[in-house]
C-alpha positions as CSV (number, residue, x, y, z in Angstrom):
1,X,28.4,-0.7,-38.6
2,X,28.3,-4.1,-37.2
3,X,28.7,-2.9,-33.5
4,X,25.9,-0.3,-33.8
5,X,23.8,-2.9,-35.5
6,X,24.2,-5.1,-32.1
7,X,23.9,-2.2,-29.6
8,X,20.7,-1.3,-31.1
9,X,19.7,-5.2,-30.9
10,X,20.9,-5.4,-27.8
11,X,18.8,-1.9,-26.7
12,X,15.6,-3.2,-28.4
13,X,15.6,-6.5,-26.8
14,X,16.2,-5.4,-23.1
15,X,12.5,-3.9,-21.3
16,X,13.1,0.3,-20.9
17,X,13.4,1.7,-17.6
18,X,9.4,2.3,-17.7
19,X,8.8,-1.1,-17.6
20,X,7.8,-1.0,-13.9
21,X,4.7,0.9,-14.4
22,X,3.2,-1.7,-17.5
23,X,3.9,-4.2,-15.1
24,X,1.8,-2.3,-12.3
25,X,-1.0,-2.1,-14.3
26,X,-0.4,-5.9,-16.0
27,X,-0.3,-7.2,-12.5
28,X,-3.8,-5.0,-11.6
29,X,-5.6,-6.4,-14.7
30,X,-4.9,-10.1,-13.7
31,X,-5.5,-9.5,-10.4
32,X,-8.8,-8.4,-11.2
33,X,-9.3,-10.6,-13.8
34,X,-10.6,-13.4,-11.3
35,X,-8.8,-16.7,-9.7
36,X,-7.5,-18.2,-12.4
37,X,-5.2,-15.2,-13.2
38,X,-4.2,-14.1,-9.9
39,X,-1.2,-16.4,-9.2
40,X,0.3,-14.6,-12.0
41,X,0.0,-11.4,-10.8
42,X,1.1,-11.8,-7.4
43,X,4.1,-12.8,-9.0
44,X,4.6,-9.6,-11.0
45,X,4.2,-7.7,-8.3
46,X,6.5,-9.6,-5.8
47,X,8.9,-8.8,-8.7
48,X,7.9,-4.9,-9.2
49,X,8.2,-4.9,-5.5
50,X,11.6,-6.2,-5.1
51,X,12.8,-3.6,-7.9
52,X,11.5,-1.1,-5.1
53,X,7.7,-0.4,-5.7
54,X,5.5,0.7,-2.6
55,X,2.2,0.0,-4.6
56,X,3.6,-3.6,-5.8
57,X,4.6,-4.7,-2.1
58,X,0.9,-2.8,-1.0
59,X,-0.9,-5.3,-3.4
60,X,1.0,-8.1,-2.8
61,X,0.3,-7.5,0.6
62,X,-3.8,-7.0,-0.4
63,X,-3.2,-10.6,-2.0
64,X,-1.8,-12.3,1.1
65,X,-4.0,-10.9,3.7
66,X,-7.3,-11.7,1.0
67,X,-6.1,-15.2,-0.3
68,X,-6.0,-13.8,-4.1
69,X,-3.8,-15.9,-5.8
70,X,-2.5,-18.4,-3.3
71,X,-2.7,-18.7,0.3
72,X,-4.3,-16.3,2.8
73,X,-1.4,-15.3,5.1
74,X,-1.4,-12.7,7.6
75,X,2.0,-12.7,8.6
76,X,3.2,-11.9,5.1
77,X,0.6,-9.6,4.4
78,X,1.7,-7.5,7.1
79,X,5.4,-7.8,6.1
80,X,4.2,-7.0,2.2
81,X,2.3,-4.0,3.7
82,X,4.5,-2.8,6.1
83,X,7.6,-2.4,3.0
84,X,4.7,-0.5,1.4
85,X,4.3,1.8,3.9
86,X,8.1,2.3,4.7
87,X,7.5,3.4,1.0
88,X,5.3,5.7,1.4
89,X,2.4,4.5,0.3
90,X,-0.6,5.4,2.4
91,X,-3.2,2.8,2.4
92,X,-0.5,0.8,3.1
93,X,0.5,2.5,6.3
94,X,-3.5,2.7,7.6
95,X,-4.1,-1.2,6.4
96,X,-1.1,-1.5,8.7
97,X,-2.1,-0.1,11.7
98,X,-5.5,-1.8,11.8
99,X,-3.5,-5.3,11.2
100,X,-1.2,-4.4,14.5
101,X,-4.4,-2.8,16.7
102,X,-4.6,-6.0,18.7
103,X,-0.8,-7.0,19.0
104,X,1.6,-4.1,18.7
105,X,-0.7,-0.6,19.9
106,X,2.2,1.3,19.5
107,X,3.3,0.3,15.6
108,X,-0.3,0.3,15.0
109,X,-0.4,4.4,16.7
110,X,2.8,4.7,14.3
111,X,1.6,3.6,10.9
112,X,-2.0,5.5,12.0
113,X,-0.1,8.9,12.7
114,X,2.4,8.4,9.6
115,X,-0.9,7.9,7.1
116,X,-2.7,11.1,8.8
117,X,0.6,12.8,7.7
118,X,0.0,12.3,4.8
119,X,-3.6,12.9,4.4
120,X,-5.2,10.1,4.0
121,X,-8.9,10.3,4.9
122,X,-9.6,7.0,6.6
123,X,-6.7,7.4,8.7
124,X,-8.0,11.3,10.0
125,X,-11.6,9.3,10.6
126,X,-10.1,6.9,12.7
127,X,-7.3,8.9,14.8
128,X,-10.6,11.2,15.3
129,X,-12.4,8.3,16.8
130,X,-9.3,7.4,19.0
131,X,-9.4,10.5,20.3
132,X,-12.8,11.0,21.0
133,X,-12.9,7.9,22.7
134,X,-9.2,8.1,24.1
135,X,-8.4,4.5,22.4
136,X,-5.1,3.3,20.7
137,X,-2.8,5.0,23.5
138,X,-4.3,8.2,22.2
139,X,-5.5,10.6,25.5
140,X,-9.3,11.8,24.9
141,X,-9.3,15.2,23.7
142,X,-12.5,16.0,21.7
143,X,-10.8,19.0,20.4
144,X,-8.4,17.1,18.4
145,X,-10.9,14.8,17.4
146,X,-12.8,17.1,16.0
147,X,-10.3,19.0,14.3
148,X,-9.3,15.0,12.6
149,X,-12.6,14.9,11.6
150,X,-13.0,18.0,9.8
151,X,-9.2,17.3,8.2
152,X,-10.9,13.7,7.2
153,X,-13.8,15.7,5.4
154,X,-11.8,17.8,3.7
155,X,-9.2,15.3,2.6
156,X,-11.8,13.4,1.3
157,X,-12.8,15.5,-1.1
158,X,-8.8,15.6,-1.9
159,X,-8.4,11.7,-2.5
160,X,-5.5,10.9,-4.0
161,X,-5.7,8.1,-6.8
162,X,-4.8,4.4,-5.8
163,X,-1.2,3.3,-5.5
């Protein structure tokens, strides 16, 4: 009786398995929440995002490239952001490739294809403008930019919700 009484102790006192999504939206709330807070929740989300979570190392990365909650820091933005999007999390992947435009066209052509994959409307917008004006490595072809654009219309009205 006394080693049931323990394991259920024991089970009680350790966070379930879901514990990763209250500290999502714990970390969101202070984030939000204004200066004072945000410290805070850049630390909970460095440690949802080294348990694996895309939208943890996305906002982290939102944090660093902003200033929220410490230093601005473009270098670790980008490395927040790019773990995002090696997680799949769009935004991520298209916050990304703008971040790279200027010093690494090809990653930034990557991360821009990769969130057009997978629909995400900002991304269609802007590989349509690439292609109408044959930018970012992409050849001009007002065909394909038209078809982008009409694939960015339509997935807007798709959105999915944030990370």
């Amino acid at each position: 009786m006394r080693l049931m009484a323990w394991l259920l102790a024991g089970a009680l006192a350790s966070p379930p398995a879901s514990a990763a999504p209250d500290l999502m939206a714990r970390a969101k709330v202070l984030m939000r929440a204004g200066d004072a807070s945000q410290p805070q929740a850049r630390a909970l989300f460095e440690r949802a995002a080294g348990q694996g979570s895309g939208p943890a190392a996305y906002y982290l990365g939102l944090m660093h490239k902003n200033g929220m909650g410490g230093p601005q820091d473009g270098d670790a933005a980008l490395r927040w952001l790019e773990l995002a999007a090696q997680r799949g999390v769009a935004p991520a992947m298209f916050i990304a490739a703008n971040m790279l435009l200027e010093s690494d066209e090809a990653r930034a052509r990557y991360w821009l294809d990769a969130a057009c994959d997978r629909e995400y409307p900002e991304a269609l917008q802007q590989k349509s403008v690439a292609l109408a004006e044959g930018r970012m490595g992409y050849a001009h072809n007002e065909e394909q930019s038209f078809l982008y654009l009409k694939m960015a219309t339509h997935a807007m009205g798709h959105r999915a919700e944030e990370p």
